[in-house]
C-alpha positions in Angstrom: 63.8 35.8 142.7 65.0 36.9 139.4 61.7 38.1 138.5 61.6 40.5 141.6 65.2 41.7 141.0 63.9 42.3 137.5 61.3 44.5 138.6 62.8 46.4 141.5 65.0 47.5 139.0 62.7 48.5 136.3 61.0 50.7 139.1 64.0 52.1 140.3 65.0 52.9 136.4 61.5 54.6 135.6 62.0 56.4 138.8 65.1 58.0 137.5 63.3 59.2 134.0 61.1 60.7 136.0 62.9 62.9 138.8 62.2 66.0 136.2 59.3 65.4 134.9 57.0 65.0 137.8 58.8 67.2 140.4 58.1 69.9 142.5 59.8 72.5 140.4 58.1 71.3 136.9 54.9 70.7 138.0 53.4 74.0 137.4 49.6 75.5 138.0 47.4 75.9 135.3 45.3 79.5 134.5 42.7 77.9 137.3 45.2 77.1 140.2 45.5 73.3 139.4 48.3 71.4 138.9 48.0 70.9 135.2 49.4 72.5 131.6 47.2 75.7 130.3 43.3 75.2 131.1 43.5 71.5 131.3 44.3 69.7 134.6 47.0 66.8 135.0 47.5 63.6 136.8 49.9 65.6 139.2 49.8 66.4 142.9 52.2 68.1 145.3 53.8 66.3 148.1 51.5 66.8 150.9 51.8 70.4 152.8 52.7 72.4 149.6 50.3 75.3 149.0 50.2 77.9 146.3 48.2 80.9 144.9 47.8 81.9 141.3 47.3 85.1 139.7 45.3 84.9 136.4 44.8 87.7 133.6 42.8 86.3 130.7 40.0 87.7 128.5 37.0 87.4 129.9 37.4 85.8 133.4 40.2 86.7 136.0 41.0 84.6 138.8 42.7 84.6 142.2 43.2 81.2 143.3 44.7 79.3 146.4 45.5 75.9 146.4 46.7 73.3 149.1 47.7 69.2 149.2 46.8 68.2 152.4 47.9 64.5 151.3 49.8 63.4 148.7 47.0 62.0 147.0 44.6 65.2 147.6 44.7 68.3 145.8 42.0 71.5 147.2 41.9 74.8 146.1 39.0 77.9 145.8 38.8 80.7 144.0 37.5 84.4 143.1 36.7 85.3 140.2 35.9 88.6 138.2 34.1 87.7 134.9 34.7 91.3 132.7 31.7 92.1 131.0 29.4 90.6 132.4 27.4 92.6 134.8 26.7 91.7 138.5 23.1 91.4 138.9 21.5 94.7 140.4 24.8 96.3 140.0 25.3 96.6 136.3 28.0 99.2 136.6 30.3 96.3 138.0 31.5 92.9 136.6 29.9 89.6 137.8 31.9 87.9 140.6 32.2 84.6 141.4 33.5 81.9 144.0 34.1 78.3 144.0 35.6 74.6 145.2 38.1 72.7 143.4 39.4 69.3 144.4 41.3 66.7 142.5 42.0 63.0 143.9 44.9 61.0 142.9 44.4 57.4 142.2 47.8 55.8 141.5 51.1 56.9 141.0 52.9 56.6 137.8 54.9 53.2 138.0 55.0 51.2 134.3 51.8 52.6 133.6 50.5 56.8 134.0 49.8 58.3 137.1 45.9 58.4 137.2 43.3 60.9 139.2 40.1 62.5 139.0 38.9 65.9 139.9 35.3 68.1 140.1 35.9 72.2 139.5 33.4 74.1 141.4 32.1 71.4 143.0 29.3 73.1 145.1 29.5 76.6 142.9 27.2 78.8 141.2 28.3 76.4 137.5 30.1 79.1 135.9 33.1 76.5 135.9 31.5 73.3 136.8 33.4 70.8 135.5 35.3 67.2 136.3 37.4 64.9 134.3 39.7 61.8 134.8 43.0 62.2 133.7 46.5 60.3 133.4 50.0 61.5 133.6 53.2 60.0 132.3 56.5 61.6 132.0 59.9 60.9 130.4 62.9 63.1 131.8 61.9 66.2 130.7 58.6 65.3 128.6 55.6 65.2 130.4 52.6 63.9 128.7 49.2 64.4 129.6 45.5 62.3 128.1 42.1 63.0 129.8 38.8 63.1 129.3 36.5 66.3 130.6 32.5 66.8 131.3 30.6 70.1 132.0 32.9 72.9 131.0 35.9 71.5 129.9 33.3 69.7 127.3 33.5 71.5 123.7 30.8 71.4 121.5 33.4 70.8 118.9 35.2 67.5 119.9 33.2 64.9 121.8 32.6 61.4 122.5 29.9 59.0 124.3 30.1 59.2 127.9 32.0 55.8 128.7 30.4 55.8 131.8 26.9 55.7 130.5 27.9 51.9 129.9 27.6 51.4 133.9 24.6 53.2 134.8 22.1 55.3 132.8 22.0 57.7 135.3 25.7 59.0 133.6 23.3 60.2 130.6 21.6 63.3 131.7 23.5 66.2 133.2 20.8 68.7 134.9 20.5 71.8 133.1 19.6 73.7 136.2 20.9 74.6 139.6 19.5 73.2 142.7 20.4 77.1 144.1 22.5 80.5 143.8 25.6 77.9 144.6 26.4 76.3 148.2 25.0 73.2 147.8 26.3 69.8 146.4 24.3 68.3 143.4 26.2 64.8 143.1 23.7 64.2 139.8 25.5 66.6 137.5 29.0 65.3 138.4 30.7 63.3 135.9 27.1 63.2 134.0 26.2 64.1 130.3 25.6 62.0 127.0 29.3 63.0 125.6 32.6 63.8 126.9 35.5 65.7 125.1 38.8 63.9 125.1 42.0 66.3 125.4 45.6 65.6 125.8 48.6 67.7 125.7 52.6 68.2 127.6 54.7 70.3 128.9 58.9 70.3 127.7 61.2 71.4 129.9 62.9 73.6 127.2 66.0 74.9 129.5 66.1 74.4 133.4 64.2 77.3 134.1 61.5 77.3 130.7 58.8 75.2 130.1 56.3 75.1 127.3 52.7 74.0 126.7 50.7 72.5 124.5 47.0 71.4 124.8 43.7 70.4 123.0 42.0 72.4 125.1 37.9 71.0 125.2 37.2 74.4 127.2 33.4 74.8 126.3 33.0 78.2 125.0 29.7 78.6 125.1 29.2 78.1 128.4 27.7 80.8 130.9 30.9 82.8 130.8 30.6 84.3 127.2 34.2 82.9 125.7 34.4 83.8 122.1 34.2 81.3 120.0 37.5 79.5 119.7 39.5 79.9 116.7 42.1 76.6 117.1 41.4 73.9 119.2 45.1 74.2 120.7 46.3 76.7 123.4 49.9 76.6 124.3 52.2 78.5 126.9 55.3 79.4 127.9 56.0 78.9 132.0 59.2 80.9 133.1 60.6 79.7 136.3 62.2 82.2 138.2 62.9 79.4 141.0 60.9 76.2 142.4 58.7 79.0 144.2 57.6 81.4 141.7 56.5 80.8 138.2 55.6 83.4 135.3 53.4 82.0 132.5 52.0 83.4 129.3 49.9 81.6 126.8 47.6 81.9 124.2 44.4 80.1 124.4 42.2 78.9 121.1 43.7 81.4 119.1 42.0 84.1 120.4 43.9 85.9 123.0 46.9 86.0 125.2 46.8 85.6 129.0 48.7 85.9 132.0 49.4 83.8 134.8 51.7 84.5 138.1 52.2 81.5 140.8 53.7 81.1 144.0 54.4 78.0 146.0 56.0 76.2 148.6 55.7 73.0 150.5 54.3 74.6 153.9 55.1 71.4 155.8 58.8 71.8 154.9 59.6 75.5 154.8 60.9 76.4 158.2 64.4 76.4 159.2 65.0 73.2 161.2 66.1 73.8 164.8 70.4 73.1 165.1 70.9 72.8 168.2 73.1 75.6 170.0 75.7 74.1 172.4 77.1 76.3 175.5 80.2 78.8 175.0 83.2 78.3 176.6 82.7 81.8 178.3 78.8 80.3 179.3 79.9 77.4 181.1 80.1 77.6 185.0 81.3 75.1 187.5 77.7 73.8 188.4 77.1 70.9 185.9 73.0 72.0 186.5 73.2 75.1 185.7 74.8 74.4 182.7 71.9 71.8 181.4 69.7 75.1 182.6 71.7 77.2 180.2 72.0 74.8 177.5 68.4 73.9 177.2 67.1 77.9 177.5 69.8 78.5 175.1 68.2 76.2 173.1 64.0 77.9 173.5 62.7 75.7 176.1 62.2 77.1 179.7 63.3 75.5 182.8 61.1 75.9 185.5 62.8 73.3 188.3 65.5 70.3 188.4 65.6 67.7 191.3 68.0 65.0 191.5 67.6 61.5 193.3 69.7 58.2 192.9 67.9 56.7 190.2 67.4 60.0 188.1 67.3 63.5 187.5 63.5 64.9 187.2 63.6 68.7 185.3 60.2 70.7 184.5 60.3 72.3 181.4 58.2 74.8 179.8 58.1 76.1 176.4 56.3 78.0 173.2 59.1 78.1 170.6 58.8 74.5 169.7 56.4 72.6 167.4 56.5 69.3 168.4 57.5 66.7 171.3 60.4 64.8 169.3 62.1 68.2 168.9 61.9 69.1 172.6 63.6 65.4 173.4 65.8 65.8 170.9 67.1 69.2 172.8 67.2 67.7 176.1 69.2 64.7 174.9 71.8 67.0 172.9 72.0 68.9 176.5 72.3 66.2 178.7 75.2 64.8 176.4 76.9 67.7 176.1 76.7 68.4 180.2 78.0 65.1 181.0 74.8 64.2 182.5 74.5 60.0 183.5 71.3 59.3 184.8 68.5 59.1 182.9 66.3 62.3 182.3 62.4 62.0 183.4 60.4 65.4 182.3 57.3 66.7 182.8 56.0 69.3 180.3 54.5 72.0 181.2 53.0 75.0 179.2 51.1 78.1 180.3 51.8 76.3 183.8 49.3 73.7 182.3 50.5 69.9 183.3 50.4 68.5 180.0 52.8 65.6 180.7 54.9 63.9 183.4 57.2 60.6 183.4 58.6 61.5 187.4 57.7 62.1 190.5 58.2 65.0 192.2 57.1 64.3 195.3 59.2 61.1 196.1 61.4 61.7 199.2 64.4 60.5 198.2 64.3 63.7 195.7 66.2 66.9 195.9 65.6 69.9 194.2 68.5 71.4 192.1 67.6 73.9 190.9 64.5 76.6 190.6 63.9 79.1 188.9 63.0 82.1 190.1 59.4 83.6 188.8 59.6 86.7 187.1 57.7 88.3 184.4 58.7 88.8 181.0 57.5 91.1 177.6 57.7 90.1 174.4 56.5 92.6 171.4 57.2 92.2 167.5 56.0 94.6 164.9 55.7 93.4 161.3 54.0 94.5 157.9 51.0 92.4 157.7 49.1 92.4 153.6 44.5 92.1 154.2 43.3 91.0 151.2 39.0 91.8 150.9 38.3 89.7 147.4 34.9 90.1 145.0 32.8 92.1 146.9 30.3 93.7 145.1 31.7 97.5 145.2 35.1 95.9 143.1 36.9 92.6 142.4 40.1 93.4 144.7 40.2 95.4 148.1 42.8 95.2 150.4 45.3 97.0 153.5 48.8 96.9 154.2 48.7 96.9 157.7 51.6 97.8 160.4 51.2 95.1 163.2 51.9 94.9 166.8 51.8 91.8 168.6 52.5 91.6 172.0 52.5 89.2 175.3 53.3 89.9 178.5 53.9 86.9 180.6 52.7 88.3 183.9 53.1 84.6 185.8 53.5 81.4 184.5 50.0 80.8 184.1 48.5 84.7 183.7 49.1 86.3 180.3 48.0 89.7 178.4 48.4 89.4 174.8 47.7 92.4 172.3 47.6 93.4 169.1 47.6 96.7 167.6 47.1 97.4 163.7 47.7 100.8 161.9 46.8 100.9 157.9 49.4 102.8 155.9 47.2 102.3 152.8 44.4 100.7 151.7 40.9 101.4 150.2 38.6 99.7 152.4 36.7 103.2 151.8 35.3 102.1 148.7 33.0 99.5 150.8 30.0 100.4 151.1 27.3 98.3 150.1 25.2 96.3 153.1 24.8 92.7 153.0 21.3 91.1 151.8 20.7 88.7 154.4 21.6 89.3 158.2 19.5 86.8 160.2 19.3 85.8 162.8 21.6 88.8 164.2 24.1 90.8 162.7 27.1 89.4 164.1 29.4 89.0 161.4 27.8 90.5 158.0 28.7 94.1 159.0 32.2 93.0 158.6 32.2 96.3 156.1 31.4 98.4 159.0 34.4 98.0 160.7 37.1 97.8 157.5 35.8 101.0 157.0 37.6 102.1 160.5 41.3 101.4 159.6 42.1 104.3 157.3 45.3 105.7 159.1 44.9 105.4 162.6 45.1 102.9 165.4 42.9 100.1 166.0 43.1 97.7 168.8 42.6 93.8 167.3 43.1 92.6 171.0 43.7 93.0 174.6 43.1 89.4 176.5 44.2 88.3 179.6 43.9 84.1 179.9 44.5 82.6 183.3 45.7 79.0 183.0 45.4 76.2 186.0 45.9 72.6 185.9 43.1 71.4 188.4 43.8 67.8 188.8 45.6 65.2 186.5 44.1 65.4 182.6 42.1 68.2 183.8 42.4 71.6 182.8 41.1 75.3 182.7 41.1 78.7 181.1 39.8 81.4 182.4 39.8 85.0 179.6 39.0 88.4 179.9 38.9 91.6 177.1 39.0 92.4 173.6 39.0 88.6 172.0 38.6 89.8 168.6 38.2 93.0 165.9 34.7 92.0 166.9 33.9 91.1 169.8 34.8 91.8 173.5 33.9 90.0 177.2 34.8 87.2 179.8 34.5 83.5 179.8 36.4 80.1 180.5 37.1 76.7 178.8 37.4 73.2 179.9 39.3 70.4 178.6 40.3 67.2 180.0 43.4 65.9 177.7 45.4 63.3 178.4 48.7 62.9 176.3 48.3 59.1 176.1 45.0 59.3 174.4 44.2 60.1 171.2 41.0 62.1 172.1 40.3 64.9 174.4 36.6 67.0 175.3 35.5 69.9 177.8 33.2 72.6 177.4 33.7 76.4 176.8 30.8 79.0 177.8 31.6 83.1 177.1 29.7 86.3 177.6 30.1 89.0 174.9 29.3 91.6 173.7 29.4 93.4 170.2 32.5 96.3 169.7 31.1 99.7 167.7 32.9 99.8 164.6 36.0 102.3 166.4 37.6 99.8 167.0 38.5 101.1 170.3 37.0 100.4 173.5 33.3 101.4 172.7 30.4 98.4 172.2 27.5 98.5 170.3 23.8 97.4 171.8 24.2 93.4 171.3 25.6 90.6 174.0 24.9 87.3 174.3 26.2 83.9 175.8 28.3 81.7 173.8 28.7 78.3 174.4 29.9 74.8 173.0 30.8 71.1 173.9 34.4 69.9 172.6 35.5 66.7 170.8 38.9 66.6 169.3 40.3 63.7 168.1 44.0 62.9 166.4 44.4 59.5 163.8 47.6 58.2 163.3 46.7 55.8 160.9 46.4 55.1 157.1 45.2 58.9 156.7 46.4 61.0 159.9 44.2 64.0 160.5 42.8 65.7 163.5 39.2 66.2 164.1 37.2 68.5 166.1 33.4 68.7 166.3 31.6 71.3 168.5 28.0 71.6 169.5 26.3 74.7 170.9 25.1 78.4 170.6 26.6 80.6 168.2 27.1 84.5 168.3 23.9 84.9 166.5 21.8 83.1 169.0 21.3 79.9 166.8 22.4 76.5 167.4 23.8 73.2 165.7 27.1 72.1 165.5 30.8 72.2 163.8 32.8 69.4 162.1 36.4 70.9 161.6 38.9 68.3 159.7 42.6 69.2 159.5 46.1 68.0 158.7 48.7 69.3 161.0 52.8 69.2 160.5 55.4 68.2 162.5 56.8 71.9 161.7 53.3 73.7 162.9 51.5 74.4 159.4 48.2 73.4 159.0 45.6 73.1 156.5 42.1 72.7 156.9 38.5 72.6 156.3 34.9 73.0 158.4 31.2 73.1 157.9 28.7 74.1 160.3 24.5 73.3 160.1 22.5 74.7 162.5 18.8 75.5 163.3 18.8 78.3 160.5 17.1 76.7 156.9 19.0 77.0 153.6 16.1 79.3 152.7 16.9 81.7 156.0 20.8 81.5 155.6 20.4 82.3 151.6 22.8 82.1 148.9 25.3 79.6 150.5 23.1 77.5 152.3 25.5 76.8 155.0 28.3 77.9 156.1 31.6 76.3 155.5 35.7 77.4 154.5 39.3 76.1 154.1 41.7 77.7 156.8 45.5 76.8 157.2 48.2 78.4 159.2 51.1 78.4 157.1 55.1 79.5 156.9 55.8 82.7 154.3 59.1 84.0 155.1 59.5 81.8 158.3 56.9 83.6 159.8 53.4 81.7 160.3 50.3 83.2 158.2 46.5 82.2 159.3 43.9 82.7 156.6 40.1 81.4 156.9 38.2 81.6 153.7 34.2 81.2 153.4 32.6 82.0 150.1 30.8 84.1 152.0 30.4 85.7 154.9 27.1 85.0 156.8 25.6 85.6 160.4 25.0 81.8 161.0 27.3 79.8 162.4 29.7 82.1 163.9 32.1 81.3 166.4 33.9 83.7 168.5 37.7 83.9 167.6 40.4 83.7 170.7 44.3 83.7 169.8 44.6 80.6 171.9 42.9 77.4 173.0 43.5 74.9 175.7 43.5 72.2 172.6 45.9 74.0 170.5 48.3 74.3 173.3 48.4 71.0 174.5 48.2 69.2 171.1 51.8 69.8 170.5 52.4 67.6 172.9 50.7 64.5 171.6 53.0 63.0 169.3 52.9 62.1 165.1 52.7 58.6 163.7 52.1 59.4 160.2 55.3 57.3 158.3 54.6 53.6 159.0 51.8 53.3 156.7 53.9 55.2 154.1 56.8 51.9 154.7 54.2 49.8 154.7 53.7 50.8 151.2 56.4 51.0 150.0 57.4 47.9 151.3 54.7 46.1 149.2 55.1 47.7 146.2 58.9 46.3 146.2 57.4 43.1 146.7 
């Protein structure tokens, strides 16, 4: 007994020391976008949902990089690059550009011994920065202190040791001098490989509550494909000037040789929305009719009432609603509401959304029932205009193209279930212009390479993103339909339905979806071009609650290029709505046909900036294979919300053990 008293509080001592120095404000990015000091990577992760994007200025290689923690022990991020000096093959004129994959794993948390993980830089790259290293973390207040070990890139010719790991296998002795492509493809035999490794260590101080500064060995192999020049100290170190948890300002200088610069934002996506407080009536609101009120109180509150009925046992109300992310929240409302409306029996709800039956604990149809209160149908408009920033990165005509777009979206809820939604875009500047080199591979049709093509179109006038009407109808119990019409995309335009049968209860759902399209000329208006075909694609999605909650959706089909395979798409979603994913498609088209890439794959996340959600997809590159036509809403995503999260009991679980 005394020995576990002992230790709960030596854990809850070292937990103390270490508020500061592994936290969310003073774990910063390194020049690469990973959490770490200069060049070197750290032991560190965000909490799960935090995302981030670095800015890099250094001599020769700049870098834009994004970065996510889907988990807490998961770290992803890619990046473009613009190497100066080094020209682009058949384009001399420019510098080379380049894309990659990082990820870093987390093994253990720091307890009485370092936090330890592992991570491989462009893992599936061209191996300009191929790299990986193990690594463990271990801070003091506001020292942290940082050893490692580092293969591939960030292993100098100068500093080196036997490869420990040659001691388990002897396949750990030879790293592969050559690439098994142009970059797309995983080559498991270089990672972690090579007769020597170069140890490094370094820390960061928090100096003042806003300053931090650097210091590393940094193993950063300078003759490697990049052209550094050749380093002058083995030492870079840095100054990180936090302007607040969010944005970060760093300048080092790295082996003596040159002074860079480094710019960082982040946030933890998963947190950064203002939480729903719940809005009571006004005296001046209230009216004599005790349903009404819970009416008011509720739509006050961003859920729609559609109907309330009233028997002895309890009072059944349909509600309806977009505003809301999740299903505890929209309970949570109803409770406040019937609390604050004096309301005794019990509530029993069915949800609805789009008019689609997505869950019911009543029964409407029980005779003892009365209804209460129903609404009257009516249509509504709803239009926001916002400032939207289109970044275009490393193409081959520059490093950085981009538009600042003004942005109309609109929906007009014509019925419950029939909506027209828009979107209208007008460029008050950009240089898109400058695009104008065509893509080297478009096989097996040119669905989504042109993508040039229409950028070209936004210089100051008005384009039209989208004009869709969807039709929504809840055919039986668990069974429901989509039926859409117009402009889905900047793309494409045409008609088509989807099928799902989702049951709240279950943790999976399936259907079908089938569309006829057809290509838009590159007006962007209303014109098309001479290409239509059918689209079409079986469903699985499926939601785990468990150990590692994620959602899962694979597809199977015909793509807008007329070949076929299928789609594995793995994502974390939030209670608050931000998400963060990956996907990778094969299909019928060879490595050889599809080209540099070999497949095609991305990260994409919808994400909070400002309170307002952001959806990105990134490939490395952007290829006719494996395309998939893009619709602002799907029968899945509507519904999902619905389903509820499990995602804390393993997390007490742990906890729980650790303690004991």
């Amino acid at each position: 007994m005394l020995y576990k008293l002992l230790k709960i509080l030596c854990l809850s001592f070292l937990f103390i020391l270490n508020i500061q120095a592994d936290s969310f404000k003073y774990n910063t990015f390194n020049n690469h976008g990973v959490v770490g000091l200069i060049n070197m990577p750290s032991a560190r992760i965000y909490e799960e949902g935090a995302v981030g994007i670095t800015l890099y200025d250094g001599t020769p290689d700049q870098k834009i990089t994004m970065t996510s923690s889907p988990y807490n022990w998961l770290e992803a991020s890619f990046f473009y690059t613009n190497i100066q000096g080094k020209p682009y093959p058949g384009y001399e004129y420019q510098d080379y550009k380049d894309k990659g994959f990082n990820i870093k794993i987390k093994l253990k948390e720091q307890d009485f011994f370092p936090a330890i993980a592992f991570g491989i830089n462009d893992i599936a790259g061209t191996g300009f920065y191929s790299s990986e290293y193990i690594v463990g973390s271990y801070g003091i207040n506001k020292l942290d202190m940082h050893f490692g070990i580092g293969w591939g890139t960030l292993n100098s010719v100068n500093s080196n040791i036997k490869n420990p790991l040659i001691y388990l296998s002897d396949r750990f002795k030879f790293r592969p001098k050559n690439y098994e492509d142009e970059g797309g493809q995983f080559q498991p035999s270089r990672y972690f490989s090579d007769e020597t490794v170069s140890p490094y260590f370094g820390f960061s101080y928090a100096l003042k509550p806003n300053v931090l500064i650097k210091l590393e060995k940094d193993t950063t192999n300078t003759s490697s494909r990049i052209d550094y020049d050749n380093p002058k100290s083995e030492y870079s170190f840095g100054i990180d000037y936090l302007l607040n948890e969010n944005f970060v300002v760093g300048m080092s200088f790295e082996r003596g040789n040159f002074a860079s610069f480094r710019f960082t934002y982040k946030q933890n996506a998963a947190k950064n929305t203002k939480k729903h407080k719940y809005q009571p009536l006004d005296n001046e609101e209230k009216t004599e009719d005790k349903y009404l009120n819970l009416v008011n109180s509720i739509q006050k509150n961003n859920i729609g009432v559609n109907k309330i009925i009233e028997n002895n046992d309890f009072i059944g109300i349909e509600v309806t609603q977009f505003a809301h992310s999740n299903l505890n929240l929209i309970e949570e409302i109803l409770m406040s509401s019937k609390t604050e409306n004096n309301i005794e029996k019990d509530l029993k709800v069915e949800y609805r959304i789009a008019d689609l039956k997505a869950y019911q604990n009543t029964n409407y149809s029980n005779n003892d029932s009365k209804v209460v209160y129903l609404k009257k149908e009516q249509s509504s408009f709803n239009t926001s205009t916002n400032l939207n920033f289109r970044p275009f990165l490393a193409a081959r005509e520059g490093f950085f193209k981009y538009s600042v777009l003004l942005e109309n979206n609109s929906q007009w809820v014509i019925k419950d279930n029939l909506h027209f939604t828009s979107n209208l875009k007008y460029s008050l500047k950009d240089n898109f212009d400058d695009l104008f080199i065509p893509p080297v591979d478009t096989y097996p049709e040119q669905v989504r390479s042109d993508i040039k093509d229409y950028l070209n179109s936004f210089s100051e006038r008005v384009i039209v993103g989208r004009a869709q009407f969807d039709y929504y109808k809840t055919l039986s119990t668990n069974n429901h339909l989509m039926l859409s019409a117009g402009i889905f995309e900047e793309m494409f335009n045409g008609y088509g339905f989807e099928y799902l049968n989702f049951d709240i209860e279950r943790n999976y759902a399936f259907g079908f979806e089938a569309f006829h399209v057809y290509k838009r000329d590159y007006d962007l208006r209303f014109g098309t071009l001479d290409y239509e075909t059918t689209t079409a694609f079986l469903n699985f999605y499926y939601r785990n609650h468990r150990i590692v909650p994620f959602d899962l959706h694979i597809s199977h089909g015909k793509y807008l290029a007329g070949d076929v395979g299928s789609t594995i798409e793995l994502q974390r979603r939030f209670k608050n709505g931000a998400q963060l994913g990956i996907f990778a498609t094969f299909t019928n088209v060879s490595s050889s046909q599809f080209g540099e890439g070999s497949f095609d794959k991305g990260i994409f996340f919808n994400i909070p900036i400002y309170k307002n959600f952001v959806n990105y997809t990134w490939r490395p590159l952007t290829k006719d294979p494996g395309a998939k036509l893009t619709r602002s809403h799907t029968l899945n995503g509507l519904l999902v919300r619905f389903r509820p999260f499990n995602d804390n009991w393993f997390l007490g679980i742990r906890i729980a053990f650790i303690i004991l």
